[in-house]
C-alpha positions as CSV (number, residue, x, y, z in Angstrom):
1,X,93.2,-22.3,60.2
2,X,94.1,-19.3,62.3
3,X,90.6,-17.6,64.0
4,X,90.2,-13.8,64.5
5,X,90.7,-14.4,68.3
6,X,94.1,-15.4,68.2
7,X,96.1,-14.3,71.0
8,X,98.8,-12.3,69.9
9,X,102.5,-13.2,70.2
10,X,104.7,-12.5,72.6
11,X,108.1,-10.2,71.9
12,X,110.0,-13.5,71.9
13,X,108.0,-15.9,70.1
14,X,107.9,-13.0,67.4
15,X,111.6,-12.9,67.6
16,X,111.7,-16.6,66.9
17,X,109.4,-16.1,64.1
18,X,111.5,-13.9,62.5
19,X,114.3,-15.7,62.6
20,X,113.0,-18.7,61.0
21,X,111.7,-16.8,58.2
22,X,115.0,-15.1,57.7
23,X,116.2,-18.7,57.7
24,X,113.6,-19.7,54.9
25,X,114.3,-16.7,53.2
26,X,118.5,-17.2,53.5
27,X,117.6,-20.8,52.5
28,X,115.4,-19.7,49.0
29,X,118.5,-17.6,47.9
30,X,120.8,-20.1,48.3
31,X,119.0,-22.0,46.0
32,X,120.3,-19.8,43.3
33,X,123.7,-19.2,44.8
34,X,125.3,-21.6,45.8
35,X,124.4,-23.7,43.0
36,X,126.1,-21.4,40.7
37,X,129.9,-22.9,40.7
38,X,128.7,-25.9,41.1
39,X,126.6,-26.9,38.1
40,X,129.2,-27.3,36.1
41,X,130.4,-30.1,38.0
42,X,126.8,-31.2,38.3
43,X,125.8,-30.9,34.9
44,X,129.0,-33.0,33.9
45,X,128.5,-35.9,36.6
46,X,125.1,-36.4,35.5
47,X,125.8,-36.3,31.3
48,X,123.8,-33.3,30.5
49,X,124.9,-31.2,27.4
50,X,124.8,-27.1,27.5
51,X,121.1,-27.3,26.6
52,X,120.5,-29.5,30.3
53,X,122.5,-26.7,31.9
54,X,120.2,-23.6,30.8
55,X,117.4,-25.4,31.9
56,X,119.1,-26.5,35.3
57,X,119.1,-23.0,35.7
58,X,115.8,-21.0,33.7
59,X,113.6,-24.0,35.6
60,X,113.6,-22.7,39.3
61,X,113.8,-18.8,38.0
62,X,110.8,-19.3,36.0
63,X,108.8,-21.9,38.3
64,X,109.2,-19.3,41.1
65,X,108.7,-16.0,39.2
66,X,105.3,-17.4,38.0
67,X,104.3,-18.9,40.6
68,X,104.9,-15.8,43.2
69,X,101.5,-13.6,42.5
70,X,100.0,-16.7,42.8
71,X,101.0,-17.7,46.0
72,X,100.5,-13.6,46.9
73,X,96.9,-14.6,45.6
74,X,95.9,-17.3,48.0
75,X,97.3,-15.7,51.0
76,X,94.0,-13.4,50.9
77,X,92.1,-16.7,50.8
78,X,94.0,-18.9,53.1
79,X,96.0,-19.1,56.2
80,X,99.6,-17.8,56.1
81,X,101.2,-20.3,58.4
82,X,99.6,-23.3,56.4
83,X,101.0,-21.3,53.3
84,X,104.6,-20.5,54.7
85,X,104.5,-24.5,55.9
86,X,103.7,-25.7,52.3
87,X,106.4,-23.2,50.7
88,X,109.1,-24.9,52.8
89,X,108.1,-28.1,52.4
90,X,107.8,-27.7,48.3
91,X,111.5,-26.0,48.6
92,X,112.8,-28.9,51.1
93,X,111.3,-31.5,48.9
94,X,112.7,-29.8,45.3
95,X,116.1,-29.8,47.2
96,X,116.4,-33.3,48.5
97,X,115.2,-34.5,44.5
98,X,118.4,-32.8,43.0
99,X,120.3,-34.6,45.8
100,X,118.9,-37.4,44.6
101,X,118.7,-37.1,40.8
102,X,120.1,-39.7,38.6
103,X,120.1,-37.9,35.1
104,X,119.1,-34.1,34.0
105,X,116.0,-34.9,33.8
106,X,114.9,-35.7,37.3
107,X,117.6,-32.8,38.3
108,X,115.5,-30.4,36.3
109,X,112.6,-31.5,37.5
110,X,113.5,-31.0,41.2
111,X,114.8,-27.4,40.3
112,X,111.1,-26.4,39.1
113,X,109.6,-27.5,42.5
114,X,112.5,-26.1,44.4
115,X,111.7,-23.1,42.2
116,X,107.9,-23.2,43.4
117,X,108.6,-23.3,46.8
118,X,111.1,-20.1,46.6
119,X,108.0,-18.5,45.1
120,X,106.0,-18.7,47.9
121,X,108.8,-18.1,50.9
122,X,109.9,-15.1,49.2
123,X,106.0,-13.9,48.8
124,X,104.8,-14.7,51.9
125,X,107.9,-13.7,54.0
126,X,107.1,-10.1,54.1
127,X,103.6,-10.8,54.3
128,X,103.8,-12.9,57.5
129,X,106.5,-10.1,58.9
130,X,103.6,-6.9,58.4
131,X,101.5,-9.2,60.6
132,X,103.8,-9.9,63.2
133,X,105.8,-6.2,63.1
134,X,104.1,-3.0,63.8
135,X,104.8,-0.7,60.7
136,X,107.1,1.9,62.9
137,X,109.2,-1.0,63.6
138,X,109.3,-2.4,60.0
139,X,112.7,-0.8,59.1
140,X,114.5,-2.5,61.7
141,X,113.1,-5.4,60.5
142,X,113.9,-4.9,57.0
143,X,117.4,-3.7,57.6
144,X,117.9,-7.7,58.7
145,X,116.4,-9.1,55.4
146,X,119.4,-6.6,53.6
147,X,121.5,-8.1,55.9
148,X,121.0,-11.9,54.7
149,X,120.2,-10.9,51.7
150,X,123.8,-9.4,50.9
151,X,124.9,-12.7,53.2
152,X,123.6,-15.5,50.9
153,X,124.5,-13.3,47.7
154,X,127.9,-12.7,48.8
155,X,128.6,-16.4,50.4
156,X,127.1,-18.5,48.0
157,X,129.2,-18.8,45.3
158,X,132.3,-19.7,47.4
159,X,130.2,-21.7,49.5
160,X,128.8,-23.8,46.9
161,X,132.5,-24.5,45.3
162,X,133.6,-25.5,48.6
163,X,130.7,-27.9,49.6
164,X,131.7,-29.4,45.1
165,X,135.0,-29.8,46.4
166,X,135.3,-31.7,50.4
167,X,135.5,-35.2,50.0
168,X,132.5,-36.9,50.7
169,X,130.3,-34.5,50.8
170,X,130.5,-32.5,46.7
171,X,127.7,-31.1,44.6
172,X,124.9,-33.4,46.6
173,X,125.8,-30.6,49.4
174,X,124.5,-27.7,47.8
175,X,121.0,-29.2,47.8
176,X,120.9,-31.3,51.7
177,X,121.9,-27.2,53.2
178,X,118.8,-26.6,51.5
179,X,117.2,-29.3,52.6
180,X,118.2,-28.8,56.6
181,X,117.4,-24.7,56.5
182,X,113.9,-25.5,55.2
183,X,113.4,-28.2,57.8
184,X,114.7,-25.8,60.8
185,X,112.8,-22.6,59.5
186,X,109.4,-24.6,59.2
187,X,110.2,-26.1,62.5
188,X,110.6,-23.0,64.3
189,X,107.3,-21.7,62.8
190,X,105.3,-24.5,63.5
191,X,106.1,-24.2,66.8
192,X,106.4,-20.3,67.3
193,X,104.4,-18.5,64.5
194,X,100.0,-17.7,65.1
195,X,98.7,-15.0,62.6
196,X,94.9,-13.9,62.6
197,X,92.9,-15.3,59.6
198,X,93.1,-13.4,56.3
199,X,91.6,-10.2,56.2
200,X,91.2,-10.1,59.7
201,X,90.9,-6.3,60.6
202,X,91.6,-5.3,57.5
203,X,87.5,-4.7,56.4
204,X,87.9,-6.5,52.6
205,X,86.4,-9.5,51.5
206,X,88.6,-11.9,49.9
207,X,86.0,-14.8,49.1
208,X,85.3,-13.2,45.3
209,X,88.9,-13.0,44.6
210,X,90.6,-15.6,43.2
211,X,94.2,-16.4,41.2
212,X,94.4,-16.1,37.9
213,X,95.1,-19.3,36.8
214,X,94.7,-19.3,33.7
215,X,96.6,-16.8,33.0
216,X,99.4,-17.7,34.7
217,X,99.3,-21.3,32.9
218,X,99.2,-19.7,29.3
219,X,102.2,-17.2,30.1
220,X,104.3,-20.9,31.5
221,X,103.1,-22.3,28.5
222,X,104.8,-19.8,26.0
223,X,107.5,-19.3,28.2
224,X,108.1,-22.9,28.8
225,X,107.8,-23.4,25.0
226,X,109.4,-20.2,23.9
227,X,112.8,-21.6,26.1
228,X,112.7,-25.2,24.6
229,X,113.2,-24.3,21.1
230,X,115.8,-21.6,22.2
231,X,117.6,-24.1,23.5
232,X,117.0,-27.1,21.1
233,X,118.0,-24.5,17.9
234,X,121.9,-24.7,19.6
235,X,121.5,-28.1,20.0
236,X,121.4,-29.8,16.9
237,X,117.9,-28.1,15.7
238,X,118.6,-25.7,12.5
239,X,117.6,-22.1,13.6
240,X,116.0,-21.9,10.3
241,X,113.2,-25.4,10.2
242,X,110.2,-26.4,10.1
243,X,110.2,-27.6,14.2
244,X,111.8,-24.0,15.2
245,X,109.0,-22.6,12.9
246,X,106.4,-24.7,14.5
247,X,107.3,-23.2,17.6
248,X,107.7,-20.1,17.1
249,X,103.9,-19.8,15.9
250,X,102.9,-21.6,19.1
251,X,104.2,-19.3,20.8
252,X,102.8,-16.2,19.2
253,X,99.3,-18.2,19.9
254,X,100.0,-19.0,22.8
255,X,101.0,-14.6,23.9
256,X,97.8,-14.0,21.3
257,X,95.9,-15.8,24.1
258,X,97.7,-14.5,27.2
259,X,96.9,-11.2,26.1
260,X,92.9,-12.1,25.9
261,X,92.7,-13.9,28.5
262,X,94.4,-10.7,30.8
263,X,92.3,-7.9,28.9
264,X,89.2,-9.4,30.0
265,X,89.6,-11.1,34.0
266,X,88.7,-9.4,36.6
267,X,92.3,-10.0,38.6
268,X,95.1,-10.2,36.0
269,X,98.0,-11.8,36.5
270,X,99.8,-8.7,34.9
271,X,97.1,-5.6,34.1
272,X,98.0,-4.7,30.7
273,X,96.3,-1.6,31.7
274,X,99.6,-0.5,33.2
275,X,101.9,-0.5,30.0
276,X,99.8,2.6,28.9
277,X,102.1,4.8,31.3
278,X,105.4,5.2,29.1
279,X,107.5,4.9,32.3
280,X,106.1,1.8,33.3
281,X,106.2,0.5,30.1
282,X,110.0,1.5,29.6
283,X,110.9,0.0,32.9
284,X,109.4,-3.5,32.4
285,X,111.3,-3.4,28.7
286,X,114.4,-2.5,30.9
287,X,114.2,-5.1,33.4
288,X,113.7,-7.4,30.7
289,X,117.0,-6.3,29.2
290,X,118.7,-6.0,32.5
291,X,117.8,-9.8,32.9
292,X,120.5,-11.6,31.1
293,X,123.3,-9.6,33.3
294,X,121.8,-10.1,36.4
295,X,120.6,-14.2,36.2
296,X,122.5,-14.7,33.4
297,X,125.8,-14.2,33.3
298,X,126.5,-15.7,37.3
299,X,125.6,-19.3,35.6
300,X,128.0,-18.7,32.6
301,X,130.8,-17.2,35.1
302,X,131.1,-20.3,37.0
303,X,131.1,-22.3,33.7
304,X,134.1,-19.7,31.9
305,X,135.9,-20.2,35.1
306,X,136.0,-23.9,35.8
307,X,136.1,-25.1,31.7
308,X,138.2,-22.0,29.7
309,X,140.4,-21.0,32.8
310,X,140.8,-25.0,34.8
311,X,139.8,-23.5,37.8
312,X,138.3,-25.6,40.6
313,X,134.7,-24.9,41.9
314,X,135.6,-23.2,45.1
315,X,138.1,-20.9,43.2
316,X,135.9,-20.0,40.6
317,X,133.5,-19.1,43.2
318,X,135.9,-16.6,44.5
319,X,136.6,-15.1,41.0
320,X,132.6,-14.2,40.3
321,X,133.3,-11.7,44.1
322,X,134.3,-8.6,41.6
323,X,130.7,-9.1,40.0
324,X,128.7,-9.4,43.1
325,X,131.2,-6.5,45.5
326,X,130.3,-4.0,42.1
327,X,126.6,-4.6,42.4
328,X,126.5,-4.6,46.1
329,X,128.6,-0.7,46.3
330,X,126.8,0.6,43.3
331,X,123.7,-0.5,44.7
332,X,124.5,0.9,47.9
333,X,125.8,4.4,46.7
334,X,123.4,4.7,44.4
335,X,120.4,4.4,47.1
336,X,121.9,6.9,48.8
337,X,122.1,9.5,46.5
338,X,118.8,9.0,45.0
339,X,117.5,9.1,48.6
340,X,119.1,12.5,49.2
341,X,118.5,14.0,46.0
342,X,115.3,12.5,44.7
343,X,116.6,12.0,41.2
344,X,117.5,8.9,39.5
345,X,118.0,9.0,35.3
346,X,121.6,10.4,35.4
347,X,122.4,7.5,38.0
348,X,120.6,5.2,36.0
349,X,122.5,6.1,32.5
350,X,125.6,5.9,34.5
351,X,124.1,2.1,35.2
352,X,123.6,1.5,31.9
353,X,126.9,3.1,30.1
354,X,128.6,0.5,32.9
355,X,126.6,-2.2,31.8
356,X,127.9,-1.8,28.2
357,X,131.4,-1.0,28.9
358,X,131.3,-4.5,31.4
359,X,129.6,-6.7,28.6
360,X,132.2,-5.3,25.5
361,X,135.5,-5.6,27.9
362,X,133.7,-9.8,28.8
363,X,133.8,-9.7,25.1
364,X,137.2,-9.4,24.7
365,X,137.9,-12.4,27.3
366,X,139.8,-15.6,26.4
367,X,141.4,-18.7,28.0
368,X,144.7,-16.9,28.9
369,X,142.9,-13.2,29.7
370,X,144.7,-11.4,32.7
371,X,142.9,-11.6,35.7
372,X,143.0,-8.8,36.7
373,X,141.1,-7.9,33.7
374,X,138.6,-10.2,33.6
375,X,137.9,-8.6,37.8
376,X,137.8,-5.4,36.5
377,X,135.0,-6.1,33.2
378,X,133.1,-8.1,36.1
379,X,133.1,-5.5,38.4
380,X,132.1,-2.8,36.1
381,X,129.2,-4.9,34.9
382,X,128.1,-5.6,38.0
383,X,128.0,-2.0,39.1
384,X,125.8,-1.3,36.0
385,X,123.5,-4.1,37.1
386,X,123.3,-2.9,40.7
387,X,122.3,0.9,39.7
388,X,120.1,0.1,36.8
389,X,118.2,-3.1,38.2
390,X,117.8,-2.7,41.5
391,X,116.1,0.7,41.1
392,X,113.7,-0.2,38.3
393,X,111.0,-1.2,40.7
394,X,111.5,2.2,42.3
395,X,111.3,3.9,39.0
396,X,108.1,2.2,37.9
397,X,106.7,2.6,41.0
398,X,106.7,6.3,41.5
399,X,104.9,6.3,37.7
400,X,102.2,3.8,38.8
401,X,98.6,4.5,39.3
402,X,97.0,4.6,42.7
403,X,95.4,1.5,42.2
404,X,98.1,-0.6,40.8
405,X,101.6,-0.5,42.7
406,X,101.4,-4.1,43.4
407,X,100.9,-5.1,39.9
408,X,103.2,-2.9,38.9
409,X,106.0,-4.5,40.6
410,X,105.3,-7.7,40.2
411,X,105.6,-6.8,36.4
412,X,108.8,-5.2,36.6
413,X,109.9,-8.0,38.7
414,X,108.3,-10.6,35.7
415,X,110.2,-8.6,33.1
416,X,113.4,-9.0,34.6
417,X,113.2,-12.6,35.6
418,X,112.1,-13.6,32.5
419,X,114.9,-11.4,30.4
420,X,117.0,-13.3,32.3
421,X,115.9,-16.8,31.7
422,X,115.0,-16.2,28.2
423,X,118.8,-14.4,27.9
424,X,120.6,-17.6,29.6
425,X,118.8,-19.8,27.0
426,X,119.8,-17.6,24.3
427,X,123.1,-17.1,25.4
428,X,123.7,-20.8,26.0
429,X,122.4,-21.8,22.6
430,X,125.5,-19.4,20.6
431,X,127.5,-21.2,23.3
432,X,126.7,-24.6,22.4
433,X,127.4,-23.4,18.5
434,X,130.2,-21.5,18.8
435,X,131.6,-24.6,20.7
436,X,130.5,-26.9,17.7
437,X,132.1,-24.5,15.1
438,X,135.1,-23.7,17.1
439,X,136.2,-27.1,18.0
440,X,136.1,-28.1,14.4
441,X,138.6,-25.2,13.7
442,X,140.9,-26.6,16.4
443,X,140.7,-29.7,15.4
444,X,139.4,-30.8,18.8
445,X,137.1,-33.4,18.1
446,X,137.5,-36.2,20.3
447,X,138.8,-34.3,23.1
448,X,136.1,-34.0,25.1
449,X,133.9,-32.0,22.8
450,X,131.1,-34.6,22.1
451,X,127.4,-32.8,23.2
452,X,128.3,-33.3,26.8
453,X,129.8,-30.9,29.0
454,X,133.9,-31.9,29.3
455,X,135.1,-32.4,32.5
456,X,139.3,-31.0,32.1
457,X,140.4,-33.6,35.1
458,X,139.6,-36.9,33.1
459,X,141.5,-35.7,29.8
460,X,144.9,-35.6,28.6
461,X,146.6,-32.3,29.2
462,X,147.1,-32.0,25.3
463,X,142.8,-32.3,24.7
464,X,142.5,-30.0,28.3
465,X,144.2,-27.5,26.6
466,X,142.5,-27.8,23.3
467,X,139.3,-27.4,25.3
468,X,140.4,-24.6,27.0
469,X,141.3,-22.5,24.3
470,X,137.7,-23.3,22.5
471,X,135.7,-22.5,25.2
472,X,137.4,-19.6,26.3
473,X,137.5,-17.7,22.5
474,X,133.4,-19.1,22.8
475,X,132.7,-16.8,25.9
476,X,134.3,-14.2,24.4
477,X,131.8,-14.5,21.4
478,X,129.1,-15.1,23.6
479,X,129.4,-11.9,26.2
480,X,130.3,-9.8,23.3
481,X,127.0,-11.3,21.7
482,X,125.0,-10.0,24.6
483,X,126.1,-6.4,24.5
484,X,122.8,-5.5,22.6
485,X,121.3,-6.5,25.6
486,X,123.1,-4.0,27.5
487,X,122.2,-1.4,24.8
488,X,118.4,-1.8,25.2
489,X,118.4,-1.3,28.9
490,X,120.5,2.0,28.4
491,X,118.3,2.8,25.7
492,X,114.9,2.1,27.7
493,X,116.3,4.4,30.3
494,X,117.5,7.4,28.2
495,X,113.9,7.6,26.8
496,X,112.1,7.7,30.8
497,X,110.6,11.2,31.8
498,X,112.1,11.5,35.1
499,X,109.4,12.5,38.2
500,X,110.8,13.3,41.3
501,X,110.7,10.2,43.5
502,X,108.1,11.3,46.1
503,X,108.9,11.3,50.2
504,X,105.2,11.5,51.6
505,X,104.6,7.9,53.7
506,X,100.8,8.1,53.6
507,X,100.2,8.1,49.9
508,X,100.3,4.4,49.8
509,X,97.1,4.0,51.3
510,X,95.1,7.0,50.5
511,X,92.0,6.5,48.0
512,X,92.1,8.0,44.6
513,X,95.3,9.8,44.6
514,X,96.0,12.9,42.8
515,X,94.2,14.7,39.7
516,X,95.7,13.1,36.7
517,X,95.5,16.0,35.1
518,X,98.0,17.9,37.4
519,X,99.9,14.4,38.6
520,X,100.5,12.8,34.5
521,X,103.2,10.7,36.7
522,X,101.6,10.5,40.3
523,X,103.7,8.5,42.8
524,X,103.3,7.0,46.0
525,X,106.0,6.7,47.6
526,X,105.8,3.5,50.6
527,X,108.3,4.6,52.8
528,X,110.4,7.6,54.1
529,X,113.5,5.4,53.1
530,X,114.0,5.3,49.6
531,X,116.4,2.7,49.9
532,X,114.5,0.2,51.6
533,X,112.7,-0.5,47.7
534,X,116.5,-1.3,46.7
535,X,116.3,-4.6,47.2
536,X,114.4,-6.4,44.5
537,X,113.0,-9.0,46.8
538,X,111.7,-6.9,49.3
539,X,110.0,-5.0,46.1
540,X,107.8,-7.4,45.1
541,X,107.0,-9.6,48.1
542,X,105.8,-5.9,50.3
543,X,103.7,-4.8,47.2
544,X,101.4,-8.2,46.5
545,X,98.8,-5.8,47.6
546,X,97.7,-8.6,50.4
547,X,95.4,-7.5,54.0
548,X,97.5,-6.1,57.0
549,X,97.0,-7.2,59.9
């Protein structure tokens, strides 16, 4: 445990410091990206059906998601260094179990520790960084998380279907980079990193506050259970049954208790106090229906690619670029002019109209759709997806009360994160039944078709090509399926108020704030740089509402 007298670190140790959590924080992303072309391959290997593949995926988005204001939590209580240690080590262990797993299950498994590990990097990252960085120098510093940010988003598909595809090494890979980036970032710290002990300076007790954990177990109850009949209902499970009936009313017993148990403790996991504000409100319900595009459709881009188009994982990798380079310029652009202009809901209905125009032409895809097409419906959607979600946070937080900026982002951020699990199981559950009804049509059983997912390079080119054309007209019905989706979040955004995104750097730490009465929408603003809230990462993890140092 650190002590109040720690010496404080020199210019190069913090250097060091940095860098390793950059590395943790390069490492926790990869996680996600470089998995996505190849868990098809994965999921095939180890004879999981599409059901095992959503929750390959939804597992380590929702173990980390939960699990992030909770790691947020006990860094007021605890010491950072033994916290950032433990997050590593959680993420290196998650990593080297998928290496290791010998069915879905233990794969799955491994992904929700992996998941609970990310949680905590990406929490206590920026954390560690406001004790270590003066806040003058902060935007240098966070200009470098952008930086491998966009470098792990950008490299990790290809990456990934490289790694599937050399000899010797294939999907096992994905998980030992994790594995050695963990071990050489918690290295690093161990040897570089002292922080004072919590709430060191800072004047506020932290003994009387503790995580809602109780709270955060109901929601990954109803989650967990909400997902698993999502998923069982396109897997042999009628939609309409007594088992999809029984769950559905656990479920609403389950949010009937959430809801209690938030209303009433002192710390909520997510202040329900906050959806009051029609902004908020309208934001979370946005980033809930901005999920599926932005978690979503990456894992069923890599699966379109490598089963309706024959492509290998490295090459499908390549072909998901249009998505992420459309995210990454709108994104871009569209910090800038917000920055300059202070105005954000005619940028943001731009984002949406994009989102639906990339989700209807992705509903018009098949086995045998141009290219160039299929680049330009990506590309479109993911220029919807960087305008609209990457600036919800912003949104949300210029509405929130003095008090609650922290909770409000980490509800936006929840929203979002669990839109897009909750879409990926949806969405793969009409795959799994379009698949069932379509390959009945094509008279296809036999081919490959059997529960499992097919793998094109043990099959005759006759059943291939069967299998081609059925999965391909099934991602067609599936994106067009999830153009409601896009709707809603255009929808949600129409029916904001638009405030004036406020400049002023000190409101974030002044008392009461503003008269209500004169400020209905009263902002503060964290930083001269509007941008620097772009990245949704950086939103959450600088707004846990933790001590400074």
């Amino acid at each position: 445990m650190a002590q109040l007298g720690t010496p404080p670190m020199s210019p190069a140790e913090t250097r060091r410091a940095f860098r390793a959590l950059l590395l943790g924080l390069f490492a926790g992303l990869l996680s996600s990206t470089v998995v996505v072309s190849a868990l098809p391959r994965v999921v095939a290997d180890l004879g999981g059906s599409q059901a095992a593949f959503t929750w390959v995926v939804a597992a380590t988005m929702v173990s980390s998601t939960l699990s992030l204001p909770l790691w947020g939590k006990l860094a007021d209580l605890t010491d950072r260094k033994t916290l950032i240690q433990c997050s590593l080590g959680l993420f290196a262990l998650g990593s080297a179990w998928c290496a290791l797993a010998g069915d879905v299950g233990q794969l799955i498994a491994g992904r929700a520790v992996q998941g609970l590990g990310v949680g905590g990097v990406n929490a206590l990252a920026q954390v560690i960084m406001a004790a270590l960085v003066p806040p003058r120098e902060r935007g240098r510093y966070n200009g470098r998380i952008t930086l491998v940010i966009t470098a792990g988003t950008v490299a990790g598909p290809p990456l990934g279907g490289l790694l599937t595809d050399t000899p010797g090494v294939g999907w096992h890979g994905c998980f030992h980079l994790g594995v050695l980036l963990a071990a050489g970032a918690g290295l690093i710290l161990h040897r570089t990193l002292r922080l004072p002990a919590p709430g060191a300076g800072s004047g506020r007790a932290t003994r009387g506050s503790r995580p809602d954990l109780w709270g955060a177990a109901l929601l990954t109850a109803a989650v967990g259970t909400l997902l698993l009949a999502v998923t069982r209902a396109g897997d042999g499970v009628p939609w309409v049954s007594w088992p999809t009936a029984g769950a559905a009313c656990a479920v609403l017993v389950l949010v009937v208790l959430f809801v209690r148990r938030e209303s009433r403790a002192a710390d909520p996991l997510v202040p329900l106090r906050l959806l009051r504000d029609r902004t908020v409100a309208l934001s979370a319900l946005a980033g809930f229906a901005v999920g599926p595009a932005l978690f979503a459709a990456p894992a069923l881009l890599g699966q379109y690619f490598q089963t309706a188009r024959a492509q290998s994982p490295a090459v499908s990798g390549l072909l998901t670029l249009p998505m992420i380079a459309g995210l990454l310029v709108a994104s871009s652009v569209a910090g800038r002019l917000i920055a300059a202009r202070g105005r954000w809901k005619r940028l943001l209905t731009v984002g949406g109209l994009l989102l639906v125009l990339g989700f209807s032409l992705m509903g018009t895809v098949g086995a045998d759709t141009p290219l160039p097409l299929v680049s330009a419906a990506l590309f479109a959607g993911g220029a919807g997806v960087g305008i609209v979600s990457q600036n919800l946070v912003l949104i949300a937080q210029n509405a929130a009360p003095p008090d609650g900026l922290g909770a409000t982002t980490t509800l936006v951020v929840l929203s979002r994160s669990l839109g897009g699990a909750l879409g990926l199981a949806a969405l793969g559950s009409l795959l799994t039944a379009r698949v069932d009804a379509l390959s009945s049509a094509h008279a296809a059983a036999g081919t490959g078709l059997d529960g499992g997912l097919p793998d094109l390079g043990v099959l005759p080119p006759s059943a291939a090509e069967s299998v081609r054309a059925v999965y391909g007209q099934a991602f067609g019905d599936v994106f067009a399926t999830a153009v409601p989706f896009a709707l809603l979040a255009l929808t949600a955004v129409l029916l904001m108020r638009e405030t004036p995104l406020r400049t002023a750097h000190g409101e974030f730490d002044q008392g009461p704030g503003p008269d209500p009465e004169q400020e209905p929408d009263s902002a503060r603003y964290q930083d001269a740089n509007p941008r620097k809230d772009l990245d949704q990462d950086q939103d959450l993890d600088s707004d846990l509402r933790l001590p400074r140092a």
